[in-house]
PASEDO-959019 format. One record per residue (C-alpha): z, x, y; residue in one letter; residue number from 1. Coordinates in steps of 0.5 Angstrom, whole numbers, plus 2048, in hexadecimal, padded with zeros to 3 digits. Layout:
% PASEDO-959019
   zz   xx   yy  r    k
    Z    X    Y  A  NUM
...
END
This chain:
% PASEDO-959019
   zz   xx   yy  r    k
  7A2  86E  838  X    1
  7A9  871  83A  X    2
  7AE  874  834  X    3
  7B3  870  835  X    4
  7AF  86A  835  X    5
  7AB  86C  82E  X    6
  7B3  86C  82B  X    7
  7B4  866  82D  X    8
  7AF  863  82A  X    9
  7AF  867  823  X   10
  7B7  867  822  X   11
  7BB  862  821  X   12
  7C2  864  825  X   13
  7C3  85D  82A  X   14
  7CA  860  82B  X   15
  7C8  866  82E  X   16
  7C3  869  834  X   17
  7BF  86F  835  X   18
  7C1  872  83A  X   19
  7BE  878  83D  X   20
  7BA  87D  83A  X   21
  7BA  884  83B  X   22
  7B8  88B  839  X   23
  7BC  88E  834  X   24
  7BE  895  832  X   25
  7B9  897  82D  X   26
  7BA  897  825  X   27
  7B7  89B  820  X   28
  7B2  89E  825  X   29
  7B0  897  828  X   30
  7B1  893  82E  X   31
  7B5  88D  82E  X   32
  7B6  887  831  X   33
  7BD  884  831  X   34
  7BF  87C  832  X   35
  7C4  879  835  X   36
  7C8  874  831  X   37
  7CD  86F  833  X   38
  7D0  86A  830  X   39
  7CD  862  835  X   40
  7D3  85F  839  X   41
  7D7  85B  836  X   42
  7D5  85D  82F  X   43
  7DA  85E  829  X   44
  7DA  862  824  X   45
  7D9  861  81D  X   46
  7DF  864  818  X   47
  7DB  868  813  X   48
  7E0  865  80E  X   49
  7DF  85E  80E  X   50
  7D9  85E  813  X   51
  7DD  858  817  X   52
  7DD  85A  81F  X   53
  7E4  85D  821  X   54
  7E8  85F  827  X   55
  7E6  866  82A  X   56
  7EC  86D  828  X   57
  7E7  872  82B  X   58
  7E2  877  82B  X   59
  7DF  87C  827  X   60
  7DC  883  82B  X   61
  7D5  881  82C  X   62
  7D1  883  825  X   63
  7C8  884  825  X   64
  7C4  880  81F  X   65
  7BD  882  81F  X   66
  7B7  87D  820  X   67
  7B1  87E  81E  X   68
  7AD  883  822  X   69
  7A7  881  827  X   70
  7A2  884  82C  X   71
  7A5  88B  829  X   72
  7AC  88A  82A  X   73
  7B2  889  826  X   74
  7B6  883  828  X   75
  7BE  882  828  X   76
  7C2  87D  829  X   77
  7C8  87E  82C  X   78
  7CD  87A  82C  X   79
  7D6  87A  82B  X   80
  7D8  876  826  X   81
  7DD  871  827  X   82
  7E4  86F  822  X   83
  7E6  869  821  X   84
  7ED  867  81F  X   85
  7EB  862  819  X   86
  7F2  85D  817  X   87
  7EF  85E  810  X   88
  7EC  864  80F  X   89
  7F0  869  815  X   90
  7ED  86E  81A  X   91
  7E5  86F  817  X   92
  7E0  872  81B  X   93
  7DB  86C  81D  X   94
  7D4  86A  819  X   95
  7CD  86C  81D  X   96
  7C7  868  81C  X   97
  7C3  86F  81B  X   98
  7C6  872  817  X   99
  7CB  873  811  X  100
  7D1  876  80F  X  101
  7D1  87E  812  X  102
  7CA  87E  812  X  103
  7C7  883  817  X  104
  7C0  880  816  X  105
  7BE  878  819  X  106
  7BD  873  813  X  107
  7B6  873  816  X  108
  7B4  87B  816  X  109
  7B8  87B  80E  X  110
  7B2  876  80C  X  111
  7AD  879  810  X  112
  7AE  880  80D  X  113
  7AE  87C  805  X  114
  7A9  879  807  X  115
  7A5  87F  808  X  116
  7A9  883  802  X  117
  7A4  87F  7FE  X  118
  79F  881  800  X  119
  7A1  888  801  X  120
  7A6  88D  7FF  X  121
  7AC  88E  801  X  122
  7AC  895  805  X  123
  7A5  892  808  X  124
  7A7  88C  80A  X  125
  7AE  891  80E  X  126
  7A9  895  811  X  127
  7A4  890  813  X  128
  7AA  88C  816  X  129
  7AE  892  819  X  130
  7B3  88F  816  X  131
  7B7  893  80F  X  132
  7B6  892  807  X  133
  7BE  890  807  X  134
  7BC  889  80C  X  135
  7B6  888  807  X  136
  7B9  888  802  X  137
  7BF  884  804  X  138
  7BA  87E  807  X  139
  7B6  87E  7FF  X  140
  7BE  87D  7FC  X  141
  7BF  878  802  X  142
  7B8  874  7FF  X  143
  7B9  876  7F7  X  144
  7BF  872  7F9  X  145
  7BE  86C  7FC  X  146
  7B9  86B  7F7  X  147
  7BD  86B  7F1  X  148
  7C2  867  7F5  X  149
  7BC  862  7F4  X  150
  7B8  863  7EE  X  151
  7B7  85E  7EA  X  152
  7B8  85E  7E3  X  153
  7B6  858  7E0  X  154
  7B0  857  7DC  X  155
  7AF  85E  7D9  X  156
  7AC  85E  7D2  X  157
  7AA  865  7D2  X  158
  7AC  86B  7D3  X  159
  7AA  873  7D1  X  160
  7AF  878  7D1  X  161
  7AC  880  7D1  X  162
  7B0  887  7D4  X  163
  7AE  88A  7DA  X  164
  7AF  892  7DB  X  165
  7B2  893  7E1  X  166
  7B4  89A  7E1  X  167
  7B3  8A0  7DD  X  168
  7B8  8A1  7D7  X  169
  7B6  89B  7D3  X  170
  7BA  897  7D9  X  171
  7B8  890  7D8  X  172
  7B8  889  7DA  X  173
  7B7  883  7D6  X  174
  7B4  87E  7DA  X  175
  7B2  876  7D9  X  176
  7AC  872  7DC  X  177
  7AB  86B  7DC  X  178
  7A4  86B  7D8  X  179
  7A2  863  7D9  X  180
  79B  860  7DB  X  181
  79D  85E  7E1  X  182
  7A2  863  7E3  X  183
  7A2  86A  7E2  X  184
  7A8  86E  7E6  X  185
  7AE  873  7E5  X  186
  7B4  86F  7E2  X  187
  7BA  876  7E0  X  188
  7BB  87D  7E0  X  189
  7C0  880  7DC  X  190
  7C2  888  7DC  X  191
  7C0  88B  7D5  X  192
  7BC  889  7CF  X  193
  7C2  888  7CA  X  194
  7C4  881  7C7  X  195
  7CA  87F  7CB  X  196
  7C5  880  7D2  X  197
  7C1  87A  7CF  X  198
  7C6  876  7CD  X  199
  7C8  876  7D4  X  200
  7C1  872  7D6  X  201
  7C4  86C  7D0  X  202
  7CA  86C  7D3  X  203
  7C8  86C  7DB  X  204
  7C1  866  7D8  X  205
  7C7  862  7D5  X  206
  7C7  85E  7CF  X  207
  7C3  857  7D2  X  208
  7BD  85B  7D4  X  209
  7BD  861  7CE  X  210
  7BC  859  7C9  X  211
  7B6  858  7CE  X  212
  7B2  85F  7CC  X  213
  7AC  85E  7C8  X  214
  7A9  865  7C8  X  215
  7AC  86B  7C9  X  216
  7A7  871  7C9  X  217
  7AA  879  7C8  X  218
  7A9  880  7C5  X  219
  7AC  881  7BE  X  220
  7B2  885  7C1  X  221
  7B6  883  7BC  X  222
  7BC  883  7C2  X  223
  7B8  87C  7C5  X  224
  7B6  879  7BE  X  225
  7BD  879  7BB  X  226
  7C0  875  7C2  X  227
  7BA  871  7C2  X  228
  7BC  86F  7BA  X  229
  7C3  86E  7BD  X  230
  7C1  86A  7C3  X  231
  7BC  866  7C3  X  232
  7BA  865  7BB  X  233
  7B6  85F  7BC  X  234
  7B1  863  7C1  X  235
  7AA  865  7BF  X  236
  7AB  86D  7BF  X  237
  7A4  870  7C1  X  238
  7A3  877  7C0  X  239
  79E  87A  7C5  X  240
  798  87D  7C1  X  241
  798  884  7C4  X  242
  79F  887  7C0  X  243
  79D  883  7BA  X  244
  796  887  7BA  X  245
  79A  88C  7BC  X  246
  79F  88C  7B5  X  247
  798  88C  7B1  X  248
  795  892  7B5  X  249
  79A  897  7B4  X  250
  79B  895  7AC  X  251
  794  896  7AC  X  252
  795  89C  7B0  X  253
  79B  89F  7AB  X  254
  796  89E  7A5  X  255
  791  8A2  7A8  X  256
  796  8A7  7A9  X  257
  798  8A6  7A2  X  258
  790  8A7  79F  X  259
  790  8AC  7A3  X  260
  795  8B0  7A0  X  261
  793  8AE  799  X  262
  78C  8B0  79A  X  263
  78E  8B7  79D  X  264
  793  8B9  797  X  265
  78D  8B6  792  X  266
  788  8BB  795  X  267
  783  8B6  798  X  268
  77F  8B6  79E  X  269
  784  8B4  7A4  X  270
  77F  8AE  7A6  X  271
  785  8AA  7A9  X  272
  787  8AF  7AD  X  273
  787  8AD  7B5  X  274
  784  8A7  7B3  X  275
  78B  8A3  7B6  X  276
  788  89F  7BC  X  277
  782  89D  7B7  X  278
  786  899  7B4  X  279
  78A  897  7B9  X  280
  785  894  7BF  X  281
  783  88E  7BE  X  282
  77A  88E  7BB  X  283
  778  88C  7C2  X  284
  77B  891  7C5  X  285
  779  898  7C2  X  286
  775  89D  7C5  X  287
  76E  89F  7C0  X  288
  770  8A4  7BD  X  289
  777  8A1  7BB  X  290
  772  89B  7B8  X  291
  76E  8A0  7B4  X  292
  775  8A3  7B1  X  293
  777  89C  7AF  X  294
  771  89B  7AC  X  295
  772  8A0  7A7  X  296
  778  8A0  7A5  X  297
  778  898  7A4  X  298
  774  89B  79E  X  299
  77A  89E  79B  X  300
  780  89C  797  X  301
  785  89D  79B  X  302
  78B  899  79C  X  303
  78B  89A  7A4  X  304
  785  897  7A3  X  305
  787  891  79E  X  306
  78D  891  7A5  X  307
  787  891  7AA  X  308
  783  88B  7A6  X  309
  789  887  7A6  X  310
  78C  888  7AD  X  311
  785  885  7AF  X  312
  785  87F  7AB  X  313
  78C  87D  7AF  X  314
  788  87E  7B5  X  315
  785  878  7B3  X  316
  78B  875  7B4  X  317
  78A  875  7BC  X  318
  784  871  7BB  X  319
  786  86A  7B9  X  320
  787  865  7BF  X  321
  78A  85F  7BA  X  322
  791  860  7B7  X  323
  790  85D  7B0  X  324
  78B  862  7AF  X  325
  790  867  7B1  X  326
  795  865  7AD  X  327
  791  864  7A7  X  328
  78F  86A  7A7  X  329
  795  86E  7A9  X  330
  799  86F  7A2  X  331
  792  874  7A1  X  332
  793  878  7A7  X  333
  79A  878  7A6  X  334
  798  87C  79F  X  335
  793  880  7A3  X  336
  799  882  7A8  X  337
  79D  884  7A1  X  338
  799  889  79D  X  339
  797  88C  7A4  X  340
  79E  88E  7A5  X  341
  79F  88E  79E  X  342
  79A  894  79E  X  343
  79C  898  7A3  X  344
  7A3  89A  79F  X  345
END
């Protein structure tokens, strides 16, 4: 099958013809092979405008789009572009169906390289291809795009709001997913984890779909948890477990410190030095040694080990599949929770 032929069968371009075919000059140490593009007789051109078809003004230098690479090489059409003299919009450069705007690449190849962006990363994807970083990462840009052009924002009822460390510095970026059964995606990304970042997500949500959220699940950075309170009040706010257990270890964390201190200014043994990680780690989770440690000191009358009990008794928390329970039994946990941090100062 012949080159011309396989282009006609996979471009849609009706008002043009590929014409010849030859070598090229090599690009990026690599053979080419150039295609010579015209425009079918008696074709008019589209104003990129208004895209009505206009009477011709002139044409443009000839100018190269890259295509898909085959058999090796790397393919070009070469093709001047035409003016055309708009009664509406004035002299404009004509619209190509393989291409938009300044684009260097086909519409084809920008979708061929972010298909394969998924999958590997951009530099990979460059050497692969023969193609560079800069082409990779404008096609992703061109599908992020067109995909946000065409998300669908209706029957979104659960969200989940986290940051992402992108750089070094504490450089952050808060991100929102849409977390409901039958949907799980990316919806917004903000510069930043401060307050005004996130009400900017509210402001872009609009007002019609915030009412419509049922549940929005975050971390307990207090940024987040005010604009929640302010945006979308009737919501149910879930606290993911890991920063909730997080708050308890370090109170629990901060009295064995504490214990420890004292125990050294009484002139006791200094049992609870070295011992942060047995109180910490989850039961299941401690090496032998670190058992037989625990054992021991839960037979002695300290306030960490108080703290360590209580900590495991919320745990039981997790456990309950029916939300009356649940309930129910929360006022007690939250009590659990208040002598933990209580103790710790």
């Amino acid at each position: 099958m012949r080159l011309k032929t396989i282009l006609n069968q996979t471009l849609n371009c009706k008002s043009f013809v590929f014409k010849k075919c030859r070598s090229g000059s090599p690009v990026r140490e690599c053979p080419t092979i150039e295609v010579e593009v015209v425009p079918r007789k008696g074709s008019k051109a589209i104003c990129s405008g208004c895209n009505q078809a206009r009477p011709g003004y002139d044409s443009l230098s000839p100018r190269h789009f890259e295509h898909i690479p085959i058999w090796g090489f790397l393919v070009f059409f070469v093709y001047a572009l035409r003016r055309v003299d708009c009664p509406e919009c004035g002299v404009k450069v004509e619209v190509v169906p393989w291409a938009k705007g300044k684009n260097q690449l086909t519409e084809s190849y920008s979708w061929f390289l972010a298909n394969w962006a998924k999958r590997l990363s951009w530099n990979e994807v460059g050497e692969c291809f023969r193609t560079t970083w800069h082409h990779v990462f404008n096609s992703v840009k061109m599908a992020v795009e067109w995909g946000r052009e065409r998300m669908d924002l209706s029957n979104i009822s659960a969200i989940g709001v986290d940051e992402v460390l992108w750089h070094r510095g504490h450089k952050y970026l808060t991100v929102v997913y849409q977390i409901d059964h039958h949907c799980k995606r990316l919806l917004w990304i903000g510069k930043d984890r401060k307050a005004e970042t996130f009400q900017k997500f509210f402001e872009w949500f609009e007002e019609k779909r915030i009412k419509k959220l049922k549940f929005i699940c975050s971390d307990m950075w207090k940024a987040y948890m005010n604009v929640i309170a302010i945006n979308a009040g009737s919501a149910l706010h879930i606290l993911d477990r890991f920063h909730i257990m997080a708050h308890i270890s370090k109170a629990i964390n901060r009295v064995r410190n504490q214990e420890v201190k004292k125990l050294k200014n009484d002139g006791e043994q200094p049992i609870l030095k070295k011992c942060k990680w047995i109180f910490l780690k989850r039961p299941e989770n401690l090496t032998v040694s670190q058992e037989q440690k625990l054992a021991e000191l839960l037979k002695q009358n300290l306030k960490t080990v108080k703290s360590y009990l209580l900590k495991e008794d919320f745990q039981r928390l997790w456990d309950y599949v029916s939300p009356y329970w649940a309930i129910l039994t929360s006022t007690s946990r939250e009590i659990i929770l208040l002598r933990i941090t209580t103790a710790a100062y």
